[in-house]
C-alpha positions as CSV (number, residue, x, y, z in Angstrom):
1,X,39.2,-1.5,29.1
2,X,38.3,-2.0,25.5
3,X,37.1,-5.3,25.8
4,X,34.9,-5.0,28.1
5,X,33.0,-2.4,26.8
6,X,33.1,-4.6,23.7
7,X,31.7,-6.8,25.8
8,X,29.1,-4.7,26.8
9,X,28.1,-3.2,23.1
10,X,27.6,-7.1,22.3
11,X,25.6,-7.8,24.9
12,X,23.3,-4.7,24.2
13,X,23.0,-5.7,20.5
14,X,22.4,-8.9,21.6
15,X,19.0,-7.8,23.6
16,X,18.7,-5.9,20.6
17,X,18.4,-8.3,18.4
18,X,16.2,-10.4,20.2
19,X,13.7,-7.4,20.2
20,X,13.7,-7.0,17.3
21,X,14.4,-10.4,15.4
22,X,13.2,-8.8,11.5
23,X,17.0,-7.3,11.6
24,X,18.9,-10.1,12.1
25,X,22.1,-10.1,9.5
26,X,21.5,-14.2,8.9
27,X,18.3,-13.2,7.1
28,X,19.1,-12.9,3.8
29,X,17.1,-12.7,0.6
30,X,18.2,-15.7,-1.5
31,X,17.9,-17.0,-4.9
32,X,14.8,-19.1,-4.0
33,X,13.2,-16.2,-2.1
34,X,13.3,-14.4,-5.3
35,X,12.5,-16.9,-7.9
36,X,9.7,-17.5,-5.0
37,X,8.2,-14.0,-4.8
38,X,8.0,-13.6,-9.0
39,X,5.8,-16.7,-9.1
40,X,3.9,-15.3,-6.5
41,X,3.5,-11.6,-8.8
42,X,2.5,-14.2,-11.4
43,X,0.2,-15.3,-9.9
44,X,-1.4,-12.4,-8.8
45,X,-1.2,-11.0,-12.2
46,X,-3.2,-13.7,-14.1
47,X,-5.6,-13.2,-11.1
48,X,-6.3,-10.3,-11.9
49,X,-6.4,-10.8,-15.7
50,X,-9.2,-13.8,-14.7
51,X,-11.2,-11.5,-13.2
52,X,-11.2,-8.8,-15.7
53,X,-11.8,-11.4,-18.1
54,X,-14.8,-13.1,-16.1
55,X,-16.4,-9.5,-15.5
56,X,-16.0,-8.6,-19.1
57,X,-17.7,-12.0,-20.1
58,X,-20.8,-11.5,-17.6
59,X,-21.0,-8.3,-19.0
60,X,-21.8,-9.7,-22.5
61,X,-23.3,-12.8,-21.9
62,X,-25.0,-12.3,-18.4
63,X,-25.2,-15.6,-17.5
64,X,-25.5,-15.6,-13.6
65,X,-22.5,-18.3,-13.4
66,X,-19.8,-16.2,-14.2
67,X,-20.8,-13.7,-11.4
68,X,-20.0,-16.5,-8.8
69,X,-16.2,-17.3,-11.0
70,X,-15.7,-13.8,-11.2
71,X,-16.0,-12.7,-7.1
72,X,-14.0,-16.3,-7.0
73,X,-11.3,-14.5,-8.8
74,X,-11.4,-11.5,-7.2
75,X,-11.5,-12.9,-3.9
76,X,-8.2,-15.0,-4.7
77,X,-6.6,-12.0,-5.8
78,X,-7.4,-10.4,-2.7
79,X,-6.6,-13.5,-0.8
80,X,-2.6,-13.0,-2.5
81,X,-2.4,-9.7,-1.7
82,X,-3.1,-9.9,2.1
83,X,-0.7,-13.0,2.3
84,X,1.6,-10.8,0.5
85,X,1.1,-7.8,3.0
86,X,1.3,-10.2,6.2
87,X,4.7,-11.8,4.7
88,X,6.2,-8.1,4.4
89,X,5.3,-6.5,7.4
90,X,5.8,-8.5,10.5
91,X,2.4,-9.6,12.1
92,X,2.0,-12.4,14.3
93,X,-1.8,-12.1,14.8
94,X,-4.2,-14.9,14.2
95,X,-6.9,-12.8,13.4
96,X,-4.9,-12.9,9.9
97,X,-5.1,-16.6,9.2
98,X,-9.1,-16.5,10.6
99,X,-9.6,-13.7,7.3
100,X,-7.9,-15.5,5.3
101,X,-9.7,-19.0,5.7
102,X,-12.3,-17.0,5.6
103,X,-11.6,-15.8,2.0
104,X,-10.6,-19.3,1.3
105,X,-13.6,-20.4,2.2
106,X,-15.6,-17.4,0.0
107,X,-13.4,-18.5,-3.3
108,X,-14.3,-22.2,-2.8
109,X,-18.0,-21.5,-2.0
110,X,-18.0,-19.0,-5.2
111,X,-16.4,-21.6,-7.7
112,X,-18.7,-24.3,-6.2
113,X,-21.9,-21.7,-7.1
114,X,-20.3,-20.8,-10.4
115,X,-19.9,-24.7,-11.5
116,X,-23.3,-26.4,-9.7
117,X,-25.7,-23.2,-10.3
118,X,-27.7,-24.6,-13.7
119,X,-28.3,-21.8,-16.6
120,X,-32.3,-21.3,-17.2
121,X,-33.3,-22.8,-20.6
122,X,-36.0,-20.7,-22.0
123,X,-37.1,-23.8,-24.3
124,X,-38.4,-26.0,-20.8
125,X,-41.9,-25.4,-20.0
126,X,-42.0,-24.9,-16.2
């Protein structure tokens, strides 16, 4: 009598668990995972530090360029945080990778403007 309703618990976690697969006891944080995730804050952190550091230098020099490096920064650290959003919570939507290539595509576009765009020399005569 016990065994079979054994049985039948089992088989109910069983569907369970393939429900919902984001409580499944194999799936455990690791060493890696961990050493993983602080690089990742790292990251993020001298991201952000970039940015403040690019807007603070358009802010005294205004040279056009560093508006382009700075929303190149800021766009990474946004870039980081959604990866970091759609790694904790579980979406499977594609509409996620589309932004994010999207962003991808706004940082490269930005650093390209920020290197290419040439600084106005007030000593050329037009």
């Amino acid at each position: 009598m016990f065994d079979i309703q054994l049985s039948i618990l089992s088989k109910i976690s069983l569907q369970l668990d393939y429900f919902n697969p984001f409580d499944d006891p194999i799936d455990v944080v690791t060493q890696d995972d961990l050493f993983a995730g602080s690089v990742t804050v790292a990251i993020a952190c001298f991201s952000i530090i970039l940015t403040i550091m690019a807007i603070s230098a358009y802010r005294k020099t205004r040279m056009p360029q560093l508006k382009f490096i700075a929303t190149a920064f800021s766009l990474f650290t946004i870039y980081l945080g959604i990866e970091a959003v759609q790694e904790l919570l579980p979406f499977d939507d594609d509409s996620f990778d589309l932004f994010l290539s999207i962003i991808m595509l706004g940082i490269l576009v930005s650093f390209f403007f920020g290197i290419i765009k040439k600084k106005k020399n007030p000593l050329e005569q037009p």
